[in-house]
N, C-alpha and C positions, 0 to 999 in steps of 0.2 A: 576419758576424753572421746568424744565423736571423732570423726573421719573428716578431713577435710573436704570429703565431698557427701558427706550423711545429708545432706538437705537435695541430695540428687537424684532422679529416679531415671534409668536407662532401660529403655527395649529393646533387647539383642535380638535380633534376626538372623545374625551370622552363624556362618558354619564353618568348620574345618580350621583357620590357625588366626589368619591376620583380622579376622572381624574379632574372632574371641579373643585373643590376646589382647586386643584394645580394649574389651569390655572389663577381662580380667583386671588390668591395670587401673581401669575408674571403680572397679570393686574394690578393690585391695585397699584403696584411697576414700572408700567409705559410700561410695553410690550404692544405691537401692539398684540391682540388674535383676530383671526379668526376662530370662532365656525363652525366646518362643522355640520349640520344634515341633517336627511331625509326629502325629500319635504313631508309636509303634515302632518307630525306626530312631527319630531324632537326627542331631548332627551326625554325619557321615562318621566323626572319627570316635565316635562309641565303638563302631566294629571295626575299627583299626589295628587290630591286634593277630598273631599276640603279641605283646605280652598284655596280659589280663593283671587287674588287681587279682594276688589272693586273698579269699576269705579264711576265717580260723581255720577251718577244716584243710587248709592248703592247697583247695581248688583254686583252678580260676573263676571270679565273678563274673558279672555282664560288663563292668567298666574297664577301656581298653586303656593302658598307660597313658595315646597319646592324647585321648578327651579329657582324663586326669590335670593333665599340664598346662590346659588354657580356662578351665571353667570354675575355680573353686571361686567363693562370695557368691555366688550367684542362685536363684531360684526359678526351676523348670516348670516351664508350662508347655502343656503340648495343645496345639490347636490346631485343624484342619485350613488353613485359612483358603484353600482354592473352593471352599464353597462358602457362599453368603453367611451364614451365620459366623462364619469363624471370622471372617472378615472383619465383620462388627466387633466382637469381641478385641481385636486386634486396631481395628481404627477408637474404641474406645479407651484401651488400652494407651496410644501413639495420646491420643488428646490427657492424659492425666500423665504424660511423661515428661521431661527436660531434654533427652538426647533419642535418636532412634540411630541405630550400628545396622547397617544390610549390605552384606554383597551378591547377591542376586546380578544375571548378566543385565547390562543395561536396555531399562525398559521392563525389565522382568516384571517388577511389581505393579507396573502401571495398569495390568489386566487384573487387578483385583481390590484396587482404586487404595492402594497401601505405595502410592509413590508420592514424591517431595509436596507438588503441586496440592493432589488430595490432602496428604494430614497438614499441610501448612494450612489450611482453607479451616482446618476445625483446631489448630492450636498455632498460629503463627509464632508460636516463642519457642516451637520445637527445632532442636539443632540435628539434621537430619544427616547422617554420614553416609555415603557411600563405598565401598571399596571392592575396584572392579583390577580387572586384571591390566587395563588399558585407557582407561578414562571413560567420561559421559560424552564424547566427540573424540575425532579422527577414524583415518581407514580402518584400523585395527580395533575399534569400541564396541562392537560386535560380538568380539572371539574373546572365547572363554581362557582367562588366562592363568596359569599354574606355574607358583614358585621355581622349581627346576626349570621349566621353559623358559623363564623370564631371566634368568641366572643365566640364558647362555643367550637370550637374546638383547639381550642387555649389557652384555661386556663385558662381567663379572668372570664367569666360564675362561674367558681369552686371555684373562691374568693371572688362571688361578690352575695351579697344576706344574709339574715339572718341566725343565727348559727343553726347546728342541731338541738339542744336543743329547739331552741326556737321555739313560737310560727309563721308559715307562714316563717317556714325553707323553702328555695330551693334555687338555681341559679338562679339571675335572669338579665338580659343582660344590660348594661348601656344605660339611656333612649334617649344616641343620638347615632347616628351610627359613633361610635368613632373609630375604625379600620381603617373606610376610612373618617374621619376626619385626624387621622395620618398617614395614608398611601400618602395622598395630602399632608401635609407638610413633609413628608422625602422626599417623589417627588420632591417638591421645593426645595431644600436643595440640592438633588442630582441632579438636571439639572440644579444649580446656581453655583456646584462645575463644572461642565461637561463646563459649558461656561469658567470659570476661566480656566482651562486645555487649553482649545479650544485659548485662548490668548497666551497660550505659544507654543503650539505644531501646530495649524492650523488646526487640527481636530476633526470631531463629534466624538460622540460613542454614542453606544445603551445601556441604563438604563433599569434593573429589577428589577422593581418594585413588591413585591408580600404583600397579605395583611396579608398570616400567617408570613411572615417573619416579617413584622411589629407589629403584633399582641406579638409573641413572645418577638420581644426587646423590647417591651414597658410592659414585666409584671419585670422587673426594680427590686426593692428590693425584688419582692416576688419570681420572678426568681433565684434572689440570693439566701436564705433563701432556697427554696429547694435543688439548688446545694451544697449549703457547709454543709447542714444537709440529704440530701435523701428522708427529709420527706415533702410530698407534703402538704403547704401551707390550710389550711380551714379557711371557710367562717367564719367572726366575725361583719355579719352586716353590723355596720358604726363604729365600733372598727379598731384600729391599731394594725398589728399583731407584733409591735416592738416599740410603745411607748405607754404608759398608766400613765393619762389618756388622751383618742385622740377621742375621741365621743361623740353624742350628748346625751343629757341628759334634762329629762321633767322641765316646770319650772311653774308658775303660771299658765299661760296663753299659755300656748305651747310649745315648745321642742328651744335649743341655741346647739350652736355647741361650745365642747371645747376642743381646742388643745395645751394643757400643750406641751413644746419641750423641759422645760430642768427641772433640779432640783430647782433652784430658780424659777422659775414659776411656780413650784405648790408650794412651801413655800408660795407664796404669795396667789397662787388661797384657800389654806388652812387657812389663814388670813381671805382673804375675807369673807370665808365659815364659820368662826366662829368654826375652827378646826384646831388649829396650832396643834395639838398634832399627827396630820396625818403624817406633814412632820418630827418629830423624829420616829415616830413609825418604827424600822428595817424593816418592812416588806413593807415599803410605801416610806424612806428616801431618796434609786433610783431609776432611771427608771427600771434597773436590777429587782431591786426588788419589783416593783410595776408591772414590767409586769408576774413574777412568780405567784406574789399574786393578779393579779388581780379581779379575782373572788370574792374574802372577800373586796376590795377597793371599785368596781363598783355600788356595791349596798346602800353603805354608802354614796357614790355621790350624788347617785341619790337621797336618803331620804333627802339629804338638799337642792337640788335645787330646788325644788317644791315651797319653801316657798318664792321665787321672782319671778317676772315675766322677761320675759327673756330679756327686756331694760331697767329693774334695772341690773341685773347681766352682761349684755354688760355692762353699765355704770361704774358698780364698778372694773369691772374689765380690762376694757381698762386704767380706772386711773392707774391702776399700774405696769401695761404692759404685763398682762397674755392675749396673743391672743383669740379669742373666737367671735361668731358671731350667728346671726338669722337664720335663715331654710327661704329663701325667696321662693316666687312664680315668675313666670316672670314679673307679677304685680308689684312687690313690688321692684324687682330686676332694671325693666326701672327707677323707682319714686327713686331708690338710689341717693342720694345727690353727693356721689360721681362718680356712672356711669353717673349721668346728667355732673359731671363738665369735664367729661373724654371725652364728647364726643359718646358715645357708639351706642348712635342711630343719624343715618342721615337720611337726605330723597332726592330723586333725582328727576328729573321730569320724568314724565312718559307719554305715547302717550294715553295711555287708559284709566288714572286714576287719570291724572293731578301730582299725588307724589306717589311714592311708597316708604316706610321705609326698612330702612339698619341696618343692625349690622355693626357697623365701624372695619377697618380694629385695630389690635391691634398693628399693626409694627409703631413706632414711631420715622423717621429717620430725624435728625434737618436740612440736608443739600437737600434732595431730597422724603420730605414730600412724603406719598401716596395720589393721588389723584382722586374723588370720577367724571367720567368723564360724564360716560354713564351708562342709567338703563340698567338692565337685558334686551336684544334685544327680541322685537318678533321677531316670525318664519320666517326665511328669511328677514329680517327687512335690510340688506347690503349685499344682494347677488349680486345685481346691479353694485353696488357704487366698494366692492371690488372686482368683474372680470374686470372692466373698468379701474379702478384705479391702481391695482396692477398684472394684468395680459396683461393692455390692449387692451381686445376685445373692438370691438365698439360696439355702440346700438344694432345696427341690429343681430349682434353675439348672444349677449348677447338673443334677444327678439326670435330669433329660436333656442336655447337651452331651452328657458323657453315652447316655443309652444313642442317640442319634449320630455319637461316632465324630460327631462337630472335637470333642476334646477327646 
């Protein structure tokens, strides 16, 4: 079966996480992507390492884990495009394309006539994404903007870390670069809507993508919570600042995660615990009132979970259908019974290394499956194949653009 996006062809221009992870995601789903980079160097997070893939031999390769994790479906071309010939190559490219992926600072590309206005002018049906750190407009669209920074200038950081009080209080930023982790799937999202339009009306349009704007909608209830109260949202750990109890808690042998969501589930977590007297007690009966009283609740928790270890208290308390779970490492997370039955890790074959391992796509579509085609490309690895194939130069074209350092 094809891909439900096999009739799509996309030009990535992006570098580094939230342009490639959007492209990743319309690969995965069956688009034709054509990675442009720079000859010689490429995306920045080629040499992001280490860690290196290893090859047989048990070296490290050239390919650094984290350009691994955003680039596989896809095919590399390198092109010089700050001088004229490569431009062409690239503006002919944009004209035989459905989607073009760039996050260049705003305006970047305009000086080499590869921005919205230009290739609309030579393919008006191309759906043009941008993703900048700040938008195409306001004071801030200028400055170059970076995951970590946008995570503390966005709100994220102020909620996210141990409470005042506590001991190794501070903000501290979430340990994957989740902004533009979600900045590439609103991407997707919004150039899957941009193609739907594009079936009815016959036209592109240009996508602003920005990371604080994503950063913002995505603080979701805490966002809310501030709007209808004023009062700005503080940091509770790994506590829930609107259910209790919603946090981890120490147990024999180490710490379980527990997430009570209604009233009958802590009646029964209070069962388990050898304290029904918890779920009449007024001040514990609801959530209302367990999150007022939390302070006197948390500490009585935690005194009786100590006394199991925390796959007895999984155990007992999966019987009864009170949610709750381990603190995994990614060790323990690959070895999950049920990430193994899911699929979660694939492996592909690779030029340098015989296999390189995958996190599987999560999209699980029963009529036009994602499918797992090609590894993450080396460097120029289809620079060849796609000017020949899809632009139609010949050899010879092709092999004095490469001698004149254009590819």
């Amino acid at each position: 079966m094809a891909g439900a996006l096999s009739h799509i062809r996309v030009l990535d221009l992006s570098r580094v996480l939230a342009g490639p992870w959007s492209g990743q995601i319309l690969a995965d789903l069956g688009a034709e992507v054509i990675k442009v980079e720079r000859p010689g160097s490429g995306d920045d997070t080629r040499a992001w390492g280490p860690p290196f893939l290893k090859g047989a031999d048990g070296r490290d390769t050239s390919e650094a884990a984290y350009f691994l994790s955003a680039n596989r479906n896809k095919q590399s071309v390198t092109v010089d495009f700050t001088r004229p010939e490569g431009q062409k190559l690239v503006r002919e490219l944009a004209a035989k394309s459905d989607i073009l992926i760039e996050n260049f600072k705003v305006g970047g590309l305009a000086a080499y006539g590869l921005d919205y206005e230009s290739l609309k002018a030579i393919n008006p049906r191309l759906i043009y994404c941008s993703i900048t750190g700040f938008g195409q407009f306001g004071p801030y669209a200028k400055r170059a903007g970076y995951d970590f920074m946008i995570q503390g200038l966005g709100g994220l950081m102020s909620i996210t870390g141990r409470a005042d009080q506590e001991e190794g209080a501070g903000p501290v930023k979430v340990g994957v670069a989740l902004t533009d982790i979600l900045t590439g799937l609103y991407s997707s999202v919004a150039m899957l809507a941009a193609l739907a339009s594009r079936d009815i009306t016959g036209k592109g349009q240009h996508i602003d993508m920005a990371l604080l704007d994503v950063q913002v909608a995505c603080l979701a209830n805490q966002a809310m919570n501030y709007l209808t109260t004023g009062s700005p949202p503080r940091r509770l750990g790994n506590a829930h600042p609107n259910i209790v109890p919603y946090q981890d808690f120490p147990t024999a042998d180490g710490d379980f995660i527990l997430t009570v969501g209604n009233d009958s589930q802590f009646r029964k977590f209070c069962e388990v615990a050898g304290h029904r007297e918890w779920a009449d007690d007024p001040r514990f009966s609801s959530n209302k009132a367990r999150v007022a009283h939390r302070a006197e609740l948390i500490p009585m928790i935690r005194q009786a979970t100590v006394f199991k270890t925390t796959a007895e208290w999984v155990s007992a308390l999966e019987e009864v259908g009170v949610p709750c779970g381990p603190i995994n490492d990614l060790a323990a997370v690959f070895a999950d019974p049920q990430v193994q039955a899911r699929g979660l890790r694939v492996e592909l074959e690779h030029p340098l290394a015989g296999l390189v391992p995958q996190v599987a796509s999560p999209l699980r579509l029963s009529e036009t499956p994602v499918e797992y085609r090609m590894p993450p490309p080396l460097l120029g690895e289809h620079t060849q194949d796609v000017l020949q194939r899809v632009l139609g130069l010949a050899a010879e074209q092709v092999d004095a653009l490469r001698k004149a350092e254009v590819i």
